[in-house]
N, CA, C and O atoms as a CHARMM CRD file, in Angstrom:
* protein
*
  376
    1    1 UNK  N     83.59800  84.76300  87.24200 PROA 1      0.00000
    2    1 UNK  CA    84.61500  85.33600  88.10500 PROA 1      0.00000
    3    1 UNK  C     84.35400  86.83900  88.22100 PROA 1      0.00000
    4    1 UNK  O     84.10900  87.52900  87.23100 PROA 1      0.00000
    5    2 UNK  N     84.40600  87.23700  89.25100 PROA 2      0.00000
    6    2 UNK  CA    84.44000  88.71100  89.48100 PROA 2      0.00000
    7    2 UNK  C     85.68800  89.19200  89.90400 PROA 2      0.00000
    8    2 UNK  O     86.49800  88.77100  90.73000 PROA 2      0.00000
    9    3 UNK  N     85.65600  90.58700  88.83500 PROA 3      0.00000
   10    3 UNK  CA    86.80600  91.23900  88.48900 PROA 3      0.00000
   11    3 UNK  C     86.88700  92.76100  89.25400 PROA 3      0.00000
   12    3 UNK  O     85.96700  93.57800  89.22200 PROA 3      0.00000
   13    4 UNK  N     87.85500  92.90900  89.77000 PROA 4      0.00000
   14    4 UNK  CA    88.54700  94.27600  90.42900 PROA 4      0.00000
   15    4 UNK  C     89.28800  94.97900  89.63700 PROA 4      0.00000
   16    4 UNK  O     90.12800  94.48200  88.88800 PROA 4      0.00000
   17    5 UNK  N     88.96500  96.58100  89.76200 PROA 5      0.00000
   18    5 UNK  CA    89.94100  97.28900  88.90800 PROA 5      0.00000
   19    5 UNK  C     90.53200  98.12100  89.83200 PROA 5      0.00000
   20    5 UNK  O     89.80600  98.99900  90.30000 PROA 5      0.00000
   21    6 UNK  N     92.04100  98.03800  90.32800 PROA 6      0.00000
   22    6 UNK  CA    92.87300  98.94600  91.05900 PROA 6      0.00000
   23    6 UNK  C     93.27100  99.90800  90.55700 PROA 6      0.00000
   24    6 UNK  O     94.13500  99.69900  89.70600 PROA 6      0.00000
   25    7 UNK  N     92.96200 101.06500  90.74900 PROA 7      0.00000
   26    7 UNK  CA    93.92200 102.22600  90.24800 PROA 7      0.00000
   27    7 UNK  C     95.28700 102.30500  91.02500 PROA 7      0.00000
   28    7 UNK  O     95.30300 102.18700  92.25000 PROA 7      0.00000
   29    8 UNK  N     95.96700 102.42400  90.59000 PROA 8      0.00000
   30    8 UNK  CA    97.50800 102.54500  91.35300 PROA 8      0.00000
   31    8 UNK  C     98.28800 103.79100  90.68300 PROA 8      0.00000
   32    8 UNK  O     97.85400 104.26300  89.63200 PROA 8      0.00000
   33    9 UNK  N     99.48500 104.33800  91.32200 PROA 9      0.00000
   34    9 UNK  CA    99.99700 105.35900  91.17500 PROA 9      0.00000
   35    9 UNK  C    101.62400 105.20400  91.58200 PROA 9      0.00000
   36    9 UNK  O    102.01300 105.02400  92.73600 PROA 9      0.00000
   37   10 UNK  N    102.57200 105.32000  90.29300 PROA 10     0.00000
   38   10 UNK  CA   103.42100 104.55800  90.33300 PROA 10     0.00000
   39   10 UNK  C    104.31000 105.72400  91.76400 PROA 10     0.00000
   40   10 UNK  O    103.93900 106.84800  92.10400 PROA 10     0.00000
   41   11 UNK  N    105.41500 104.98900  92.27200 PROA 11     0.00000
   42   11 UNK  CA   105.86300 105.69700  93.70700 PROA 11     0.00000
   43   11 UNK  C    104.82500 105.65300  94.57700 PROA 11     0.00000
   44   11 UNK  O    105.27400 105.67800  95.72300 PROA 11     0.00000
   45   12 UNK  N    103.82800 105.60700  94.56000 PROA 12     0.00000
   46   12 UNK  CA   102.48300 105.86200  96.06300 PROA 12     0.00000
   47   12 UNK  C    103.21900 104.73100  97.30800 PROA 12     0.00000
   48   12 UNK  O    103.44100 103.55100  97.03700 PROA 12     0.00000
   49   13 UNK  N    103.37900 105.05300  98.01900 PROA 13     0.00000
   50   13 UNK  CA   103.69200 104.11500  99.71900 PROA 13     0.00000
   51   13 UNK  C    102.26500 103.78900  99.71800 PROA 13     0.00000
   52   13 UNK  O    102.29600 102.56200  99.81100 PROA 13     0.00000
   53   14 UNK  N    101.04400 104.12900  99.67000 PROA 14     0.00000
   54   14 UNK  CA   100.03900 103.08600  99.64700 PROA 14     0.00000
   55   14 UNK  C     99.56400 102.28300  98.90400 PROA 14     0.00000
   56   14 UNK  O     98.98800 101.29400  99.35800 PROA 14     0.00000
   57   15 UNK  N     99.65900 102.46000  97.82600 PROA 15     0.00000
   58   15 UNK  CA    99.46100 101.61500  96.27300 PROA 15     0.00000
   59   15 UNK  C    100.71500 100.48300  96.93000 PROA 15     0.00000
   60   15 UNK  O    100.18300  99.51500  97.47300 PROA 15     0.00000
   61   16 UNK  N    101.52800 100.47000  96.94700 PROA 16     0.00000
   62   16 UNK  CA   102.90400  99.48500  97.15400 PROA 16     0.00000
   63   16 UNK  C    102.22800  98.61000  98.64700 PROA 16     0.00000
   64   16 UNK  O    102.52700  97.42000  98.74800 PROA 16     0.00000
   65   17 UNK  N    101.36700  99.22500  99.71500 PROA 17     0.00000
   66   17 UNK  CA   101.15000  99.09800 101.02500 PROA 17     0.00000
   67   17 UNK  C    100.07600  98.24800 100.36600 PROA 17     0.00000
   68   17 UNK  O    100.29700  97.11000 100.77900 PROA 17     0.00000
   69   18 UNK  N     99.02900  98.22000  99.55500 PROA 18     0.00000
   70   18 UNK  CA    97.84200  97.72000  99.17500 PROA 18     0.00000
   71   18 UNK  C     98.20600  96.19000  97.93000 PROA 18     0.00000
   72   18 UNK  O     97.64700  95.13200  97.64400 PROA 18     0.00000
   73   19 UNK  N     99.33100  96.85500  97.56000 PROA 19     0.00000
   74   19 UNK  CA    99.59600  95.30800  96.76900 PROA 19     0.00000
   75   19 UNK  C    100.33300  94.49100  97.58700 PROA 19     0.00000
   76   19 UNK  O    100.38300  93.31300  97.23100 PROA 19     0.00000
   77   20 UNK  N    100.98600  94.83300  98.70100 PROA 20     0.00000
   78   20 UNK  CA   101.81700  93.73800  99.50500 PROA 20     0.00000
   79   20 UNK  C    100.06500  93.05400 100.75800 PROA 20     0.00000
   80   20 UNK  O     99.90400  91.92700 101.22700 PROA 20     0.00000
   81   21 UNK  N     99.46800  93.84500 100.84600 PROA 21     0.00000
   82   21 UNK  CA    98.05800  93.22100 101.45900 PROA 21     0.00000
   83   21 UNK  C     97.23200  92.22000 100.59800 PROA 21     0.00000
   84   21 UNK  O     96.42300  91.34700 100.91300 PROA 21     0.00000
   85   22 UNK  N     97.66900  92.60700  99.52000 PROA 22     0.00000
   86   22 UNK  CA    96.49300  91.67900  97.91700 PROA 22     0.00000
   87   22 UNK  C     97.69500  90.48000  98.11500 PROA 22     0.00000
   88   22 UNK  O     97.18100  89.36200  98.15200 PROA 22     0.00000
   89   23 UNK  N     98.90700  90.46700  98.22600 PROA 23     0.00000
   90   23 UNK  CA    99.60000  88.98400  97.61800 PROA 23     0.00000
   91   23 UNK  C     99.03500  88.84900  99.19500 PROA 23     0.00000
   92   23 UNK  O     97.83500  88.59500  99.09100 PROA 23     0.00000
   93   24 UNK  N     99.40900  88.91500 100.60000 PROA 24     0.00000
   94   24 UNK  CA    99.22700  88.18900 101.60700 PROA 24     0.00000
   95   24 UNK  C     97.09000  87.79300 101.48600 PROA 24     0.00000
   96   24 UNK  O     96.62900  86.67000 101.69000 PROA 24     0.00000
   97   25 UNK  N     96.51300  88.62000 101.24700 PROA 25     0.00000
   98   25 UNK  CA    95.40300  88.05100 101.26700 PROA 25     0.00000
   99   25 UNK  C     94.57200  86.64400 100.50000 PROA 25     0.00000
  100   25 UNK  O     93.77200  85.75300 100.78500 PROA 25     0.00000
  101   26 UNK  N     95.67200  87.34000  98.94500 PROA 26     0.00000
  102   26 UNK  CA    95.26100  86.30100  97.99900 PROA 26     0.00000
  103   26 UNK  C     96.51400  84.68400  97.92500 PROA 26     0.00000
  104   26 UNK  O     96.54800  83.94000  96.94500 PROA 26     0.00000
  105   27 UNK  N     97.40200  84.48800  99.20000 PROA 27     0.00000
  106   27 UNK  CA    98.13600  84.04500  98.63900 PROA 27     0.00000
  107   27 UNK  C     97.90100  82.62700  99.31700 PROA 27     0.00000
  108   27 UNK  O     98.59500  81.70100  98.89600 PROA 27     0.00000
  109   28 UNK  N     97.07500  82.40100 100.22900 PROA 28     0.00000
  110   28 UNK  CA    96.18600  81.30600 100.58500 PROA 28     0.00000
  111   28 UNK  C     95.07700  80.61800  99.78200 PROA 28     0.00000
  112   28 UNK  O     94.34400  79.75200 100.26000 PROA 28     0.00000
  113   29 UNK  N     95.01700  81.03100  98.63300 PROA 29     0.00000
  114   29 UNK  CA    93.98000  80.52200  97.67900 PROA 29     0.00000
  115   29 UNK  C     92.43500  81.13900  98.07400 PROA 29     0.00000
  116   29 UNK  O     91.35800  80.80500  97.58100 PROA 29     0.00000
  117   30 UNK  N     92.72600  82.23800  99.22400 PROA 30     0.00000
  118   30 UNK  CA    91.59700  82.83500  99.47500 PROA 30     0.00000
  119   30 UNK  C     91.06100  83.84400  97.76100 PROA 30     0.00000
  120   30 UNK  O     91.71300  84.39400  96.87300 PROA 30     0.00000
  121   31 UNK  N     89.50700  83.63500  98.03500 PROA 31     0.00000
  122   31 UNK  CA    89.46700  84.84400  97.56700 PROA 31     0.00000
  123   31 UNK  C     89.87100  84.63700  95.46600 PROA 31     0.00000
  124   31 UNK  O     90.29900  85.51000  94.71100 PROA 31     0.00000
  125   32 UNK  N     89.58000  83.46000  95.19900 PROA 32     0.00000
  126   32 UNK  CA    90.26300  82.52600  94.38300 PROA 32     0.00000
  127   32 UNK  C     88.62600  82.76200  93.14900 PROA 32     0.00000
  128   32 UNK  O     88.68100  82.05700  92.14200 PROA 32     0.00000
  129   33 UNK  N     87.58800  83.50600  93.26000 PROA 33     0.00000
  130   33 UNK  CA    86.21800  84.26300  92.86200 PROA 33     0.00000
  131   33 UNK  C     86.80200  85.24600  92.11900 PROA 33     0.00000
  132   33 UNK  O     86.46200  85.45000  90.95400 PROA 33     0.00000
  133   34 UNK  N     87.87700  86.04700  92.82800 PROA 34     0.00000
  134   34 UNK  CA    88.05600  87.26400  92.29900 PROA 34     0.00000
  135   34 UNK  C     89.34900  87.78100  91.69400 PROA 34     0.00000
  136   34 UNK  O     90.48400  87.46600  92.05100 PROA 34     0.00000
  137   35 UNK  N     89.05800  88.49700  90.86800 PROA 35     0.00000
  138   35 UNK  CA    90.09200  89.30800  89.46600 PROA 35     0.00000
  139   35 UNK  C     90.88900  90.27900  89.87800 PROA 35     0.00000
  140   35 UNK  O     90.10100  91.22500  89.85000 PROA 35     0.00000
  141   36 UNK  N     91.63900  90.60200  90.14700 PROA 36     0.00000
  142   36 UNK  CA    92.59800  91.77200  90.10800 PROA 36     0.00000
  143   36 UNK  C     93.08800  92.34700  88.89900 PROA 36     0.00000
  144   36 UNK  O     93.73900  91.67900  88.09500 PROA 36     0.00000
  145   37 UNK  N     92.66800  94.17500  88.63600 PROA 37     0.00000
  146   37 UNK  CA    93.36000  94.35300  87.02100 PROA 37     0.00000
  147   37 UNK  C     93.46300  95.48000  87.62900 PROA 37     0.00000
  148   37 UNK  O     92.55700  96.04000  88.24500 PROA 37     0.00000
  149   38 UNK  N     95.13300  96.05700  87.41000 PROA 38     0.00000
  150   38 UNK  CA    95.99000  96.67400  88.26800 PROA 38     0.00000
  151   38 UNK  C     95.68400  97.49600  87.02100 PROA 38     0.00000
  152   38 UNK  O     95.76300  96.91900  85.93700 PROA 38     0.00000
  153   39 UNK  N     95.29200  98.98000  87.06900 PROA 39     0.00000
  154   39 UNK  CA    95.19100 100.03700  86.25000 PROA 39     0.00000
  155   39 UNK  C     96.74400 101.45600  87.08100 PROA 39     0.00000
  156   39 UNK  O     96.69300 102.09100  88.13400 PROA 39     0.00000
  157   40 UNK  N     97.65200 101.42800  86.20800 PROA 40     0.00000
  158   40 UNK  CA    98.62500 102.84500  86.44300 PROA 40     0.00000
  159   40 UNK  C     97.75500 103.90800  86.18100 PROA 40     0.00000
  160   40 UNK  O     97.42300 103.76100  85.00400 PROA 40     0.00000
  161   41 UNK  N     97.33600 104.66500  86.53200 PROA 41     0.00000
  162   41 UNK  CA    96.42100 106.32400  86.16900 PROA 41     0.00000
  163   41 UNK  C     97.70500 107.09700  85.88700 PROA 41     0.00000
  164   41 UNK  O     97.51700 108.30600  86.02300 PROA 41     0.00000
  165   42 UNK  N     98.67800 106.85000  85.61400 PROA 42     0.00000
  166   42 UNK  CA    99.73900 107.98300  84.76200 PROA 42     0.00000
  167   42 UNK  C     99.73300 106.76000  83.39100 PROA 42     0.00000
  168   42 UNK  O     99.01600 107.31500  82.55800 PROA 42     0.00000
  169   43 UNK  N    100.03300 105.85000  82.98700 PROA 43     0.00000
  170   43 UNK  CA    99.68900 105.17100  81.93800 PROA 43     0.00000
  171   43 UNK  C     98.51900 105.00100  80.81800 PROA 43     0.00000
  172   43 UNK  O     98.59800 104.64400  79.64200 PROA 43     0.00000
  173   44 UNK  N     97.24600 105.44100  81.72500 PROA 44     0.00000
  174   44 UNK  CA    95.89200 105.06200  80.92300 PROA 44     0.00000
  175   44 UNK  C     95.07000 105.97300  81.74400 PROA 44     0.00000
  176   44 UNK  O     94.28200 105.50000  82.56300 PROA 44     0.00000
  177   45 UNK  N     95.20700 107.34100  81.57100 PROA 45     0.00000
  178   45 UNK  CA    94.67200 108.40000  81.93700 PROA 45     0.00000
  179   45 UNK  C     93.02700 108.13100  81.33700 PROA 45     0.00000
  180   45 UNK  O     92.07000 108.25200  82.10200 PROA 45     0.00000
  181   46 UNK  N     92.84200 107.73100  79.78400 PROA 46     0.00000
  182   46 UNK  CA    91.52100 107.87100  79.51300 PROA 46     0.00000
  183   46 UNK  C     90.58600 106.71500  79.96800 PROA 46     0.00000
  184   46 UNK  O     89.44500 106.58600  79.52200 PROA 46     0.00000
  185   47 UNK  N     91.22200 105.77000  81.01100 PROA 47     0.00000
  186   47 UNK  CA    90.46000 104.88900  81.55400 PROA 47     0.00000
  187   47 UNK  C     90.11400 105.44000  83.00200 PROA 47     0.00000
  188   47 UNK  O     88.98600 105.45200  83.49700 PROA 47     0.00000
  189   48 UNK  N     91.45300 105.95900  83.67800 PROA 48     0.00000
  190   48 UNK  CA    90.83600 106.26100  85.21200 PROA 48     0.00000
  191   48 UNK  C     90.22900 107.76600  85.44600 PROA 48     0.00000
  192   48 UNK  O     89.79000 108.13100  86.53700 PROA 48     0.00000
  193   49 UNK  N     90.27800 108.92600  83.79900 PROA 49     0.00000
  194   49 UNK  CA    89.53300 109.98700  84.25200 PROA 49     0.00000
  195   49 UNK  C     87.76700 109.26500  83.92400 PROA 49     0.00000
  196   49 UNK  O     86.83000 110.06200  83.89200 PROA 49     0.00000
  197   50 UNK  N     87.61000 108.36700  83.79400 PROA 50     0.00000
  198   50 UNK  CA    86.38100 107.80900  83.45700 PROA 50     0.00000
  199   50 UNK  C     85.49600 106.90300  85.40500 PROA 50     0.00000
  200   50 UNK  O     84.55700 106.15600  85.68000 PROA 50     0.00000
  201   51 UNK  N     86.60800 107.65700  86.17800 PROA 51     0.00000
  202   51 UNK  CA    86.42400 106.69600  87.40400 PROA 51     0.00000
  203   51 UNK  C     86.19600 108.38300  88.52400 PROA 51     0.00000
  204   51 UNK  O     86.90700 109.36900  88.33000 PROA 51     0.00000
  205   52 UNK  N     85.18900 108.33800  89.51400 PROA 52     0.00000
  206   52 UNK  CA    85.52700 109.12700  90.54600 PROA 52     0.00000
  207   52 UNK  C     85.82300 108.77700  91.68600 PROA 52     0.00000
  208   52 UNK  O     85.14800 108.03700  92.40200 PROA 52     0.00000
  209   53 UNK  N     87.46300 109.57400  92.10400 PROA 53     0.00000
  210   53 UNK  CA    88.35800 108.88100  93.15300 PROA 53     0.00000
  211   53 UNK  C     88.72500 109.86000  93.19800 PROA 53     0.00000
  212   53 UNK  O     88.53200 110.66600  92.28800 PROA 53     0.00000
  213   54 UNK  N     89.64100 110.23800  94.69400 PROA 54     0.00000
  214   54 UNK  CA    90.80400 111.55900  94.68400 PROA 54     0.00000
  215   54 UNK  C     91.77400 111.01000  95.26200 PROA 54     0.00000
  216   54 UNK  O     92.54900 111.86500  95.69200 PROA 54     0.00000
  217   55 UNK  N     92.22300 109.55800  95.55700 PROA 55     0.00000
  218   55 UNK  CA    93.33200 108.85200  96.26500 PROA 55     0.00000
  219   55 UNK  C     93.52000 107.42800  95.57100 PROA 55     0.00000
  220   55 UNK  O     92.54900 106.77200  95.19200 PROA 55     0.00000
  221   56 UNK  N     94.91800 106.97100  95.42400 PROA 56     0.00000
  222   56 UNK  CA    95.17800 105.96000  95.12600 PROA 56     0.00000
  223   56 UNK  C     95.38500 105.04100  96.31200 PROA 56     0.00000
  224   56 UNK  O     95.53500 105.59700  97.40000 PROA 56     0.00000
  225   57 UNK  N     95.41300 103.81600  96.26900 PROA 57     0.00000
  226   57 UNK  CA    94.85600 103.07100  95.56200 PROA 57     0.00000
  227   57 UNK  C     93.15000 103.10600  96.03500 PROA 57     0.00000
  228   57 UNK  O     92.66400 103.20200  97.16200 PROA 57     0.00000
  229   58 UNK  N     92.55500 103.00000  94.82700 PROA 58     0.00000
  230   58 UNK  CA    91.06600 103.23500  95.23600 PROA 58     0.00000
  231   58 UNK  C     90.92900 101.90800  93.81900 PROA 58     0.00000
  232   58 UNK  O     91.51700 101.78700  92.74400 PROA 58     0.00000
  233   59 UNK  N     89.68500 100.97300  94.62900 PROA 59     0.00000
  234   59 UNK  CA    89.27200 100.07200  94.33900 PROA 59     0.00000
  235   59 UNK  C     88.18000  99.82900  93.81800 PROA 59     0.00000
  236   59 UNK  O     87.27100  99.88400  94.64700 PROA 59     0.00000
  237   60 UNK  N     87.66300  99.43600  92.20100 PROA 60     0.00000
  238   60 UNK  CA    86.22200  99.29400  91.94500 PROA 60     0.00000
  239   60 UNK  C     85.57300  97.97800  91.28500 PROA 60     0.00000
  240   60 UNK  O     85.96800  97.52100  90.21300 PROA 60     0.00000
  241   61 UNK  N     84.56200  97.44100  92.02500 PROA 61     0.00000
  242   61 UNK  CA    83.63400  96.50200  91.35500 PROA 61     0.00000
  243   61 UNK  C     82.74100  96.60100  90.38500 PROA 61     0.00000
  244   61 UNK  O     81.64800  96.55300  90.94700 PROA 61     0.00000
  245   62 UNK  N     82.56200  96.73200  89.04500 PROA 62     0.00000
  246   62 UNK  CA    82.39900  97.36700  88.22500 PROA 62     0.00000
  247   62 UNK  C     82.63800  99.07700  88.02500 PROA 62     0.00000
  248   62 UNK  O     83.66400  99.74400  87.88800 PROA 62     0.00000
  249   63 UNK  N     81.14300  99.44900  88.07800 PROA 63     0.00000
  250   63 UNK  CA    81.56200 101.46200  88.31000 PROA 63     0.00000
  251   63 UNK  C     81.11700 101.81900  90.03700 PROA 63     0.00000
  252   63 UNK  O     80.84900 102.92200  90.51400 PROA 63     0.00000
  253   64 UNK  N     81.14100 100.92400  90.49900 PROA 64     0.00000
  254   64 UNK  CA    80.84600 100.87700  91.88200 PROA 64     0.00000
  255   64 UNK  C     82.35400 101.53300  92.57000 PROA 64     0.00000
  256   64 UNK  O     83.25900 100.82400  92.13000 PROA 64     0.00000
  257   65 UNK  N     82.63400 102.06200  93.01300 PROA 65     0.00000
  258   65 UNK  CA    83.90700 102.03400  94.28200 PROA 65     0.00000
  259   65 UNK  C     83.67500 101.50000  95.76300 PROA 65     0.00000
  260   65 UNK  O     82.92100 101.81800  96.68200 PROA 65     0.00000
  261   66 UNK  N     84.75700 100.45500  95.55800 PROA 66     0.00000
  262   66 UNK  CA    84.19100  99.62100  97.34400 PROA 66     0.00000
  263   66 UNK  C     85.77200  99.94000  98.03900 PROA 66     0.00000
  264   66 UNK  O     86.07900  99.14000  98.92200 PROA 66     0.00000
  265   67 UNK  N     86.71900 100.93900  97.75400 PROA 67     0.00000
  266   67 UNK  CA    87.89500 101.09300  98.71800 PROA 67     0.00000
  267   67 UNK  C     88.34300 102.33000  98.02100 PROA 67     0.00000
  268   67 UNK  O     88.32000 102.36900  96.79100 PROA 67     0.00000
  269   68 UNK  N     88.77500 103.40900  98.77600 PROA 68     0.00000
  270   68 UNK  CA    89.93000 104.46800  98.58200 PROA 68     0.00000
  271   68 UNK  C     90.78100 104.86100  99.55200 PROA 68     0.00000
  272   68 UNK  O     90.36600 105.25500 100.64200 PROA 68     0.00000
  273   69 UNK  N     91.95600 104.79400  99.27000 PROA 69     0.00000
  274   69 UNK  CA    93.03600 104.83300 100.36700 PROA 69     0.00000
  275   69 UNK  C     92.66500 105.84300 101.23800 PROA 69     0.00000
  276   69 UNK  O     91.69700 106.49000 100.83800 PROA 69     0.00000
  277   70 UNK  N     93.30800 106.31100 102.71400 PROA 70     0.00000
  278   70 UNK  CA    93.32800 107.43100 103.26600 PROA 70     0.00000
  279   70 UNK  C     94.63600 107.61800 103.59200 PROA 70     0.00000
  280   70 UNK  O     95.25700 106.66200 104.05600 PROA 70     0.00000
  281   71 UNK  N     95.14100 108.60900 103.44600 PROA 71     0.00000
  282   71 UNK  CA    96.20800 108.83000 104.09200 PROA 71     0.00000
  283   71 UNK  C     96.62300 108.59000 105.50200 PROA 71     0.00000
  284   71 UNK  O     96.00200 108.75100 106.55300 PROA 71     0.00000
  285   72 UNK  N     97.58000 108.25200 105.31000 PROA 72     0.00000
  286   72 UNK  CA    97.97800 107.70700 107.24100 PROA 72     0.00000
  287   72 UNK  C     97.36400 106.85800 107.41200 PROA 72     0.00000
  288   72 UNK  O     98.29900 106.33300 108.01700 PROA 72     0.00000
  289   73 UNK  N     96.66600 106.18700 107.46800 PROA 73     0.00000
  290   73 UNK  CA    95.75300 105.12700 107.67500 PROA 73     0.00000
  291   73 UNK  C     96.83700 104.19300 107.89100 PROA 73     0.00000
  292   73 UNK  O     97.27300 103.86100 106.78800 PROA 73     0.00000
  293   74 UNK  N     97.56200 103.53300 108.98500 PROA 74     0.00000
  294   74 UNK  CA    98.38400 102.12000 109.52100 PROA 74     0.00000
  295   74 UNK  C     97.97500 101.10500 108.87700 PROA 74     0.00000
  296   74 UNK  O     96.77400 100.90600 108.69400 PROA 74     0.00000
  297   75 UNK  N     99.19400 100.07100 108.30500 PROA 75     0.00000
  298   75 UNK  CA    98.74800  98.90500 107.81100 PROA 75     0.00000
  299   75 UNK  C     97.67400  98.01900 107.58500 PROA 75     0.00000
  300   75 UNK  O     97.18100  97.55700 106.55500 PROA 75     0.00000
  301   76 UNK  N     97.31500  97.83000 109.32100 PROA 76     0.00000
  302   76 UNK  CA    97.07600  96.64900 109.97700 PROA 76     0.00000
  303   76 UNK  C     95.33100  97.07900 109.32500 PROA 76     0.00000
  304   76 UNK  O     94.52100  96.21800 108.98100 PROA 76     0.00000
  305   77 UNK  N     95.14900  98.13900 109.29800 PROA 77     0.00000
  306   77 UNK  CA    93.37000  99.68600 109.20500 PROA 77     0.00000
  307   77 UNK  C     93.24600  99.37900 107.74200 PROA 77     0.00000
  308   77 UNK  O     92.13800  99.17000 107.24800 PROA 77     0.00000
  309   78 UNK  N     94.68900  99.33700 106.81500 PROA 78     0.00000
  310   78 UNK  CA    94.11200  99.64300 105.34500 PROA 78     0.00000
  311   78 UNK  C     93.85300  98.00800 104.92100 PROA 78     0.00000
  312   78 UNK  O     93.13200  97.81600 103.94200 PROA 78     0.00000
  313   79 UNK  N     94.63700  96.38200 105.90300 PROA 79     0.00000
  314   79 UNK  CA    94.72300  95.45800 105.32200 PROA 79     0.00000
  315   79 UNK  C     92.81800  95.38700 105.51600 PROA 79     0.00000
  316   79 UNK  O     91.94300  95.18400 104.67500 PROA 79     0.00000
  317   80 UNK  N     92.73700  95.67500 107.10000 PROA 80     0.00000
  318   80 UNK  CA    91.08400  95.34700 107.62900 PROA 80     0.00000
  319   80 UNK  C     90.12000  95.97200 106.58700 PROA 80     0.00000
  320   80 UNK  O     89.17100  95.33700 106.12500 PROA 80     0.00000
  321   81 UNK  N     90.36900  97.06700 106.29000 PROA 81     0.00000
  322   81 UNK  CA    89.35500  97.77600 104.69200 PROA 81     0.00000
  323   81 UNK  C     89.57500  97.01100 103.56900 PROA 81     0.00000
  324   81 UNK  O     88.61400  97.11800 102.80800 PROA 81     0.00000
  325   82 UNK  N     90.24600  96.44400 103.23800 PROA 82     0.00000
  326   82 UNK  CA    90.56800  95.83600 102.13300 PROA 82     0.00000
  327   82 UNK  C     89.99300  94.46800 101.91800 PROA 82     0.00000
  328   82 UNK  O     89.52300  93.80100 100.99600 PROA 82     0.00000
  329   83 UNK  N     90.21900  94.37300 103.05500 PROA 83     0.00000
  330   83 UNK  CA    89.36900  92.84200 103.40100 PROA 83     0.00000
  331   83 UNK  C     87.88600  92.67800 103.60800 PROA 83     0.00000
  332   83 UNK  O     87.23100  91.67500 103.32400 PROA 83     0.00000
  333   84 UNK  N     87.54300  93.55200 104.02400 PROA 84     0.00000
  334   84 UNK  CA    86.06000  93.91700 104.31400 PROA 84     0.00000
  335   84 UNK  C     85.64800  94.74600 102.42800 PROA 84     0.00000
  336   84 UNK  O     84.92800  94.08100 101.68200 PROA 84     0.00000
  337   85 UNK  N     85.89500  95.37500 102.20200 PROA 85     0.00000
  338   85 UNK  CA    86.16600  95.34400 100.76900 PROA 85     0.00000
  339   85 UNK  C     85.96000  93.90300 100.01700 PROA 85     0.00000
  340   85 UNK  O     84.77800  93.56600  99.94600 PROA 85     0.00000
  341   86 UNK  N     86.71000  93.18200  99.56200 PROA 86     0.00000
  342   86 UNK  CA    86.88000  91.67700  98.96600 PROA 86     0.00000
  343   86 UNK  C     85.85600  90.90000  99.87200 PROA 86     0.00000
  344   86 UNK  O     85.73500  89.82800  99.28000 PROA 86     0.00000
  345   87 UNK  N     85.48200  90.88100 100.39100 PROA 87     0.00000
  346   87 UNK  CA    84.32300  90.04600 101.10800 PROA 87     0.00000
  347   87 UNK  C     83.19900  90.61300 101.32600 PROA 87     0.00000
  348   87 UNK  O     82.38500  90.04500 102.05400 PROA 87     0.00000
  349   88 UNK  N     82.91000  91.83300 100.75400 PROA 88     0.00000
  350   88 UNK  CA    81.51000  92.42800 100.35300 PROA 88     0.00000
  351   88 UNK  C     81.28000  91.86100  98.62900 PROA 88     0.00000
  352   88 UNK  O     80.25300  91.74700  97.95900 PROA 88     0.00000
  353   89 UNK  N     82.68600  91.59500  98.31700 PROA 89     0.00000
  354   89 UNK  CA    82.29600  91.99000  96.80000 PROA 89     0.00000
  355   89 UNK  C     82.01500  89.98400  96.43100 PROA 89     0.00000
  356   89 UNK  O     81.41300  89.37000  95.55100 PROA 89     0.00000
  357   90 UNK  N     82.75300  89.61200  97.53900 PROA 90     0.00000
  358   90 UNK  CA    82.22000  87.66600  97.32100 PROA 90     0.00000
  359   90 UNK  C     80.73700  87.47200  97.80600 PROA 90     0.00000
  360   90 UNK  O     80.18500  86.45000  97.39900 PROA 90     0.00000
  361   91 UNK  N     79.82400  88.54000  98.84000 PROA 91     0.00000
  362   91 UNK  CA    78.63300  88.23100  98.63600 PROA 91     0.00000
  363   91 UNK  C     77.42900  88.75100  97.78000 PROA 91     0.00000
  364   91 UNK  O     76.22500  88.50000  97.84400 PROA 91     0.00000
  365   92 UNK  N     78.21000  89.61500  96.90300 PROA 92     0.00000
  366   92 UNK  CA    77.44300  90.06700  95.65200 PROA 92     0.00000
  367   92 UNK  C     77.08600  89.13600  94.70800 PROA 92     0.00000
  368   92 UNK  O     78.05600  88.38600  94.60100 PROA 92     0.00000
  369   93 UNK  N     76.09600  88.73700  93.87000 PROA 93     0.00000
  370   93 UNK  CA    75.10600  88.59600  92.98100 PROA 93     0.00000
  371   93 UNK  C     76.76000  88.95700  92.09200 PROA 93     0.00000
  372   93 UNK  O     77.70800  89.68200  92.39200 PROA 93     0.00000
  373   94 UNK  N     76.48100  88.03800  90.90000 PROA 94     0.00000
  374   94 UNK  CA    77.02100  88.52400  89.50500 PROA 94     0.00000
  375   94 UNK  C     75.75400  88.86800  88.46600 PROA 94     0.00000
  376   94 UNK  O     75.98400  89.26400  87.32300 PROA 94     0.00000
């Protein structure tokens, strides 16, 4: 199984915008390969200063980063990255 590590940031409108896209994406049994492990960066500082990102939610496949939020970026823009995201990371090699 391949595993995702989300950084999230508790209050963020996109962190909250990016987990309501993960239950609708994952909630079809799509996508059923891959791990979600929701990391707080105010909780476990010595795990995500070990990551380079400057926006939450930013997404990594091992030490790889395959998503970082942008600001303003509309729903419909961050669900399409996200998705294109998770379906780069299902034709990867383990």
């Amino acid at each position: 199984m391949k595993e995702l590590t989300v950084f999230v940031y508790p209050g963020c409108p996109y962190c909250a915008q990016a987990r309501k896209i993960f239950d609708k994406l994952f909630s079809d049994g799509g996508y059923s390969d891959i791990k979600l492990t929701f990391i707080d960066e105010t909780e476990h500082p010595e795990i995500s200063d070990k990551y380079d990102y400057n926006a939450c939610p930013s997404i990594y496949y091992g030490d790889k980063k395959i998503y970082e939020a942008k600001p303003l970026r509309p729903e419909s823009k961050a669900e399409k990255m996200i998705k294109q995201a998770l379906d780069s990371v299902e034709q990867m090699e383990e």
